[in-house]
C-alpha positions as CSV (number, residue, x, y, z in Angstrom):
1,X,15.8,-27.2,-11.3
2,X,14.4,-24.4,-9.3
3,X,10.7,-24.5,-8.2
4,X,8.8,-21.8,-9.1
5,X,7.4,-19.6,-7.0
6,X,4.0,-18.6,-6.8
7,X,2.6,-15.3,-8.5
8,X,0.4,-14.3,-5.1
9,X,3.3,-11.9,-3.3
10,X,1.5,-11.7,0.3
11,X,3.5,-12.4,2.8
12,X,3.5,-15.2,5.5
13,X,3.8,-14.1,8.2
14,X,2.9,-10.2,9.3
15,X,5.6,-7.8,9.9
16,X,6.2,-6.4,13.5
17,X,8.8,-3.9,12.5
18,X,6.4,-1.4,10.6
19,X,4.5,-0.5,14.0
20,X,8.0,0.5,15.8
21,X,9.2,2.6,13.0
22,X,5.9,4.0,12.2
23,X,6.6,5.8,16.2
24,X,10.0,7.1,15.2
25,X,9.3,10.2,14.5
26,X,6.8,11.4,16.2
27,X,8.7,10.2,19.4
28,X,11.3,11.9,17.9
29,X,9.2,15.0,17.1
30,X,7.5,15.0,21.0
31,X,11.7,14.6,22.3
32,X,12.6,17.7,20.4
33,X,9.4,19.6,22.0
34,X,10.1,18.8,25.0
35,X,13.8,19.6,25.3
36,X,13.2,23.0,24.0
37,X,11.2,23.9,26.5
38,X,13.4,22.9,28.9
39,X,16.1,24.4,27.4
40,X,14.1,27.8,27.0
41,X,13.2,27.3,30.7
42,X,16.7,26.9,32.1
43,X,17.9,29.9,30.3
44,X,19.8,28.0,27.3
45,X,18.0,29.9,24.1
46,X,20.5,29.1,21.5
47,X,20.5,25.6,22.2
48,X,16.4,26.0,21.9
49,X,16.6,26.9,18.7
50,X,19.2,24.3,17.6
51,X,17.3,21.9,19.0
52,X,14.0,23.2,17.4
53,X,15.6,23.6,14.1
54,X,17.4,20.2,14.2
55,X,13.5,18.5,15.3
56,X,11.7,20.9,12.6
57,X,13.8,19.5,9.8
58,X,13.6,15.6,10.9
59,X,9.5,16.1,11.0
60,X,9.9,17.9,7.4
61,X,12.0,15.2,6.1
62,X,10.3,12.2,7.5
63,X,6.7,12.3,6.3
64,X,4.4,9.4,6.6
65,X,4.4,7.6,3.2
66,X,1.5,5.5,2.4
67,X,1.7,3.6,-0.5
68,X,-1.5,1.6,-1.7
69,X,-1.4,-1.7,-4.1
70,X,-4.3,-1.7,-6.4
71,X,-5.3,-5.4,-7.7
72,X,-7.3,-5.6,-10.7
């Protein structure tokens, strides 16, 4: 027989890997910045804006989701 498990869902033990991934993209998003500058400064436009389109589209497509429980 399997015990049963219990109807409160709250975890353990808190989660470390939310905090890292909650940085992704805007380190993402400041490492896109900062290499088209550089590549705008050395002279490489095109790659500029293929960088800046490639970083405009990951901070479009990767919003910050919240999502909220409500207990009643």
């Amino acid at each position: 027989m399997t015990p049963l498990t219990p109807l409160d869902r709250t975890a353990t033990e808190p989660r470390t890997d939310v905090p890292l991934l909650s940085w992704l993209t805007p380190l993402t998003t400041l490492m896109c910045v900062v290499a088209v500058v550089i590549l705008g400064l050395t002279g490489h436009t095109e790659a500029a804006v293929a960088v800046g389109v490639i970083g405009g589209g990951l901070g479009a497509a990767t919003g910050i989701q919240i999502t909220v429980n409500i207990r009643r």
